[in-house]
C-alpha positions in Angstrom: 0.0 0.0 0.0 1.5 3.6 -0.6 -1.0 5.5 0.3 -4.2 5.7 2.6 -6.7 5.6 0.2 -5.5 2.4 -1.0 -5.6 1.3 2.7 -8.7 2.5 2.9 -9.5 0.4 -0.5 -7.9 -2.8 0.7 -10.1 -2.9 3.9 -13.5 -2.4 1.4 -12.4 -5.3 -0.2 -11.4 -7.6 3.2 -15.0 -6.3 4.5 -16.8 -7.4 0.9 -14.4 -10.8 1.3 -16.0 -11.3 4.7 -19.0 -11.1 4.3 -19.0 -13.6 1.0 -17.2 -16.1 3.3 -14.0 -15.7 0.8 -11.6 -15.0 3.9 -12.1 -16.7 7.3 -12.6 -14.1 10.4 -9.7 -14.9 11.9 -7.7 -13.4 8.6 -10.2 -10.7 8.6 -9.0 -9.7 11.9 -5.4 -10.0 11.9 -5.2 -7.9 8.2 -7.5 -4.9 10.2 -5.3 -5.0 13.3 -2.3 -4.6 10.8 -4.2 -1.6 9.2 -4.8 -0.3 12.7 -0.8 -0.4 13.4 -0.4 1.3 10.3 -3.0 4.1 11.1 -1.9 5.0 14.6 2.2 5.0 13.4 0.6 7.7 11.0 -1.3 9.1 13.8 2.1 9.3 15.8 3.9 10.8 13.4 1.5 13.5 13.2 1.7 14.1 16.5 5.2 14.7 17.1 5.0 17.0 14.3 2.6 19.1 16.0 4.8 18.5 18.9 7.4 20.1 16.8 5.5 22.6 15.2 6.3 21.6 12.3 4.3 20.6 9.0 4.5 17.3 8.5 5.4 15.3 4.6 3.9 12.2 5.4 4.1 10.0 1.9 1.2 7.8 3.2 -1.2 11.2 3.4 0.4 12.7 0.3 -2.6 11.5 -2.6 -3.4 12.5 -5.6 -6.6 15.3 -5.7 -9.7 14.0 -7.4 -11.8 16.6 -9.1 -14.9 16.7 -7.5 -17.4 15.6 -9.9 -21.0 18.2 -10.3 -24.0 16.4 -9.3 -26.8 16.6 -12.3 -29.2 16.4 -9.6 -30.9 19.2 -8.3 -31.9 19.7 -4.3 -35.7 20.4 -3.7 
């Protein structure tokens, strides 16, 4: 993974595995508890940097924008 939105990805598809019995819950859990180690050494990191008063580069965050795309529907 290189960056959270492909984390974020990953675990949609370890969910959608689940819940069609294509991965046992015992995998399930030991692939989210890795994503939750990844998370929170992020979540550190950030931290500190505040800590430091610093702006943090974190590669993980760093994604590429996505235009937002205009909805065709109208709100009533």
């Amino acid at each position: 993974m290189k960056n959270v939105i492909e984390l974020r990805n990953e675990l949609i598809s370890i969910f959608e595995q689940l819940k069609a019995k294509e991965i046992s819950h015992a995998d399930a859990k030991e692939l989210n508890n890795s994503a939750g180690k990844i998370i929170n050494s992020v979540k550190v990191e950030l931290e500190y940097a505040g800590l430091c008063k610093v702006i943090p580069n974190i590669a993980f965050l760093n994604t590429p924008k996505v235009k937002a795309e205009k909805s065709n529907t109208e709100r009533k």
